[in-house]
N, C-alpha and C positions, 0 to 999 in steps of 0.2 A: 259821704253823708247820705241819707234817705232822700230816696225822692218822696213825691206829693203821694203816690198811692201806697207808699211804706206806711204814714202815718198812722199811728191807731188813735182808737178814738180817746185813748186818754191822752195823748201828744197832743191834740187839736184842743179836749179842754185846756190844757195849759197855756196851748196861743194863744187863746183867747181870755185867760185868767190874766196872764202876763202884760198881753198888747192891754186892758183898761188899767194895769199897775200903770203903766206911760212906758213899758220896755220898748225898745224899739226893734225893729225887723231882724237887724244883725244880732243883738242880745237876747231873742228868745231861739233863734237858731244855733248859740252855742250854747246854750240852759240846758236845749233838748235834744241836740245833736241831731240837725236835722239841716239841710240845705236853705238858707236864706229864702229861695227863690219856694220852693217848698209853703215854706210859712206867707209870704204874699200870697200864692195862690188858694190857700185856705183862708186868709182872711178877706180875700177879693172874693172867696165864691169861685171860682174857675176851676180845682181840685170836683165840685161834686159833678158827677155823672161824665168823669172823664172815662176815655173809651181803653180798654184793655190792650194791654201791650202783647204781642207774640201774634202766629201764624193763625190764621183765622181755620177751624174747622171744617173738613173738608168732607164732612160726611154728617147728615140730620140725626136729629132724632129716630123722626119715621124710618129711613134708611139702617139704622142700628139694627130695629126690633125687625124688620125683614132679614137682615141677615143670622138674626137668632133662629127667627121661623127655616129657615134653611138648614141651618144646622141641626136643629131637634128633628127634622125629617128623618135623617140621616147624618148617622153620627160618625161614618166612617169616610166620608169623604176626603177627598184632598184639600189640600190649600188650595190649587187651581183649580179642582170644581168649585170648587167655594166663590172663588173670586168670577169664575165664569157665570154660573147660576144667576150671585151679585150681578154683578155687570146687567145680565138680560134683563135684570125685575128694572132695568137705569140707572143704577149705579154705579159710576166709573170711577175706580181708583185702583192703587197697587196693591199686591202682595202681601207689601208688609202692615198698607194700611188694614186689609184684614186679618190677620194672622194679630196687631193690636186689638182690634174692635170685638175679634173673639174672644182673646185672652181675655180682656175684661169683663166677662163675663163667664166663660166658662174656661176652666183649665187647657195647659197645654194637652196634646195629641199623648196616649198613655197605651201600653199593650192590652187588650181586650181580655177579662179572664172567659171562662169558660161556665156554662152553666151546668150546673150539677141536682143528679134528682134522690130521692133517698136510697139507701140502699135497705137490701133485706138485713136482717139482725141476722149476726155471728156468733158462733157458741165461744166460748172463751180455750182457744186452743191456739197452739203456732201456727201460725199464717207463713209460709214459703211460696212467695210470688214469684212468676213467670212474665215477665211482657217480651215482645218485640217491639222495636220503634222505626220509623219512617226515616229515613239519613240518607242524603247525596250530597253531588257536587254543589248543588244549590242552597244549602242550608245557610250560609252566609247572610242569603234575603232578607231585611223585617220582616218580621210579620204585622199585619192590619193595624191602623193608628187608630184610637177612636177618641173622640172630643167629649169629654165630660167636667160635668162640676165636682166637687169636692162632698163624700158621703154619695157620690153615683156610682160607682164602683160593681157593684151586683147589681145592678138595676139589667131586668131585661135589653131593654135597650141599645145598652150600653157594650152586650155581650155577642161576641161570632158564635153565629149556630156553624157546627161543625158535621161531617156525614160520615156513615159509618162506614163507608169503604170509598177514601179518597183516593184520587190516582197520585199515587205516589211511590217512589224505588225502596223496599225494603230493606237493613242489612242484609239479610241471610240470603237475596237473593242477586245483591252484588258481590256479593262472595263469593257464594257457591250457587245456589240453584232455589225458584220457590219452594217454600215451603209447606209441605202436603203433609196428610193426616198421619202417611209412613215417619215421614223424615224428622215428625216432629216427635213422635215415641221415639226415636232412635235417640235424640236429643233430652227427651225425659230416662232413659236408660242410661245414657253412660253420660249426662252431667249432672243431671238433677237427683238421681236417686244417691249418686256417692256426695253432692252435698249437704241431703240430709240424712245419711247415713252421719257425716262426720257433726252437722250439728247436733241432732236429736237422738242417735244412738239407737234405741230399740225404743221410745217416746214415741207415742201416735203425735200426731200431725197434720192440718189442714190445708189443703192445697187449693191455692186460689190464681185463678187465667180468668181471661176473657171469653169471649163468644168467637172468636175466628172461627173461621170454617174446619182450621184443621183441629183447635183445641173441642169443640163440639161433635167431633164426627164419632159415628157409632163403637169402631175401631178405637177410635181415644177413650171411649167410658168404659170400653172392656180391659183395657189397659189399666188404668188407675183400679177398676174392681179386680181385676189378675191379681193387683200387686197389694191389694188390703189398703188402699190411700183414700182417704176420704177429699173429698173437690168441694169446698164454697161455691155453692146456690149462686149465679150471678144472673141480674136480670138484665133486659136487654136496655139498651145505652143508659148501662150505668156513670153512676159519675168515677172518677180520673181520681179517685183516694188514692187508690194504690202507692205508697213512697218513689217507688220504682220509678213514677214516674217524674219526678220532680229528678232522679239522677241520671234519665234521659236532658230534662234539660241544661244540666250543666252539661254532659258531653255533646250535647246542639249548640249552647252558647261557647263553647272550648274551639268548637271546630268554625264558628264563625271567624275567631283570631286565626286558624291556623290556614284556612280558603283552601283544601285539598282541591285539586284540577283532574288528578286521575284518578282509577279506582283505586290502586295501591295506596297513594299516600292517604287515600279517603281510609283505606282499612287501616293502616300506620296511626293516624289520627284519631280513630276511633279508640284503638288499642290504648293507646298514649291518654286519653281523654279517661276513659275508663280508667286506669291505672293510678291516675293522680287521685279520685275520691277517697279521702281518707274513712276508715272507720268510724269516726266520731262521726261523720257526717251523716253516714247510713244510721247509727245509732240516735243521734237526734229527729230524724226523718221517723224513724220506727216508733220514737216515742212521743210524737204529735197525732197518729191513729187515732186514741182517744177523743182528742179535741175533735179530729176531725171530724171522724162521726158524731160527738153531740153537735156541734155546729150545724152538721146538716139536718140531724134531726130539729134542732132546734127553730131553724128553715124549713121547715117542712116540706122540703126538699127542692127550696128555690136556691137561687147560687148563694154561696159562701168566701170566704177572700182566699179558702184553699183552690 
């Protein structure tokens, strides 16, 4: 049966309807389905301003809104800065007390997107992209957690500035060796130019890279003008449209299941990672372009959820 603070306030008008009918204590508590002891205490008075049952809180108000202020400082903290910072402002509790006090306010810990600035306008021709990407034995890591509310997502804030030349192990140069202005025409020669021979046939075509040192070197613009290839305009730290890159992250997220330890199985895994994206995949990636550019145009070239 209910105890005395189940009662609601229409349960209590009935005791009280009931007890002046002449019911007695035990007949309004089986009328209402309510504990005997229940209805005395409401009609004794003893039921109001009784004190709340369960574990008394272990953290204020005031204490709450400092740990928000800590977290809007800095959105990428740990749970254990978290809780150390807490602590210093006087606040002593655990882990999971904050890791609650946040969530109730702002979302779980989520991967940071990346900010994106507009690009230049494209004439309307075939785009055949070029990237290299970053890969080692390390890829397995997280990357950055960062604490946001729900609709914060693109917010500055909320976003990793990233640098245009991180230290970091390239494929091409766990493989075989960096890659220099030479080595990278040799690779525009006998793989790039036979697969757009085999797409586009004798079809002109727009070729689009980055700014790397080797894709930018003087040597590389007499190459593409050698060969009649016209190069997409890119300016510098453009935003990360390219598809390509989104099928970097599946084989980053592949190779975190597969944990390579040496170079070989890291090449093995790459290989294998690559190998599984299917077609359709690349063709959906290809046909989000679109959006993507209005979206950032749309932004005026602040982030986007590409």
């Amino acid at each position: 049966m209910g105890k005395t603070a189940d009662l609601t306030a229409v349960q209590k008008a009935i005791i009280d309807t009931l007890k002046q009918e002449g019911k007695t204590q035990k007949e309004i508590s089986e009328r209402i389905g309510c504990s005997q002891s229940a209805v005395s205490r409401h009609l004794s008075g003893k039921s109001v301003g009784r004190k709340k049952c369960g574990r008394k809180r272990c953290t204020t108000r005031r204490g709450d809104r400092t740990l928000r202020k800590i977290v809007e400082k800095d959105r990428f903290q740990t749970l254990g800065d978290l809780r150390k910072q807490w602590t210093e402002s006087g606040v002593e509790t655990s882990r999971a007390t904050v890791y609650r006090r946040v969530k109730n306010g702002l979302q779980v810990p989520h991967s940071p997107g990346q900010a994106t600035f507009e690009p230049e306008t494209a004439a309307e021709a075939p785009d055949l992209g070029y990237r290299e990407a970053a890969m080692d034995c390390c890829s397995v890591v997280q990357s950055a957690r960062v604490w946001r509310k729900t609709g914060e997502r693109e917010m500055p804030k909320c976003l990793k500035s990233s640098v245009k030349y991180p230290q970091s192990v390239m494929v091409w140069g766990a493989m075989s060796a960096a890659v220099s202005a030479a080595s990278y025409q040799e690779i525009l020669e006998h793989f790039m130019l036979p697969s757009a021979e085999k797409l586009y046939g004798d079809e002109d075509f727009i070729f689009q890279h980055d700014l790397a040192p080797a894709h930018s070197a003087k040597t590389t613009d007499k190459w593409f003008t050698d060969h009649g290839i016209t190069v997409l305009n890119w300016p510098a730290n453009s935003p990360d449209l390219n598809p390509i890159e989104n099928l970097w992250d599946i084989v980053k997220r592949k190779l975190r299941d597969a944990r390579p330890n040496t170079l070989d199985e890291l090449k093995a895994a790459i290989e294998a990672s690559w190998a599984s994206i299917t077609p359709q995949q690349c063709h959906r990636l290809i046909a989000s372009m679109p959006r993507r550019i209005e979206a950032v145009i749309s932004a005026k070239g602040f982030p986007t959820k590409y």
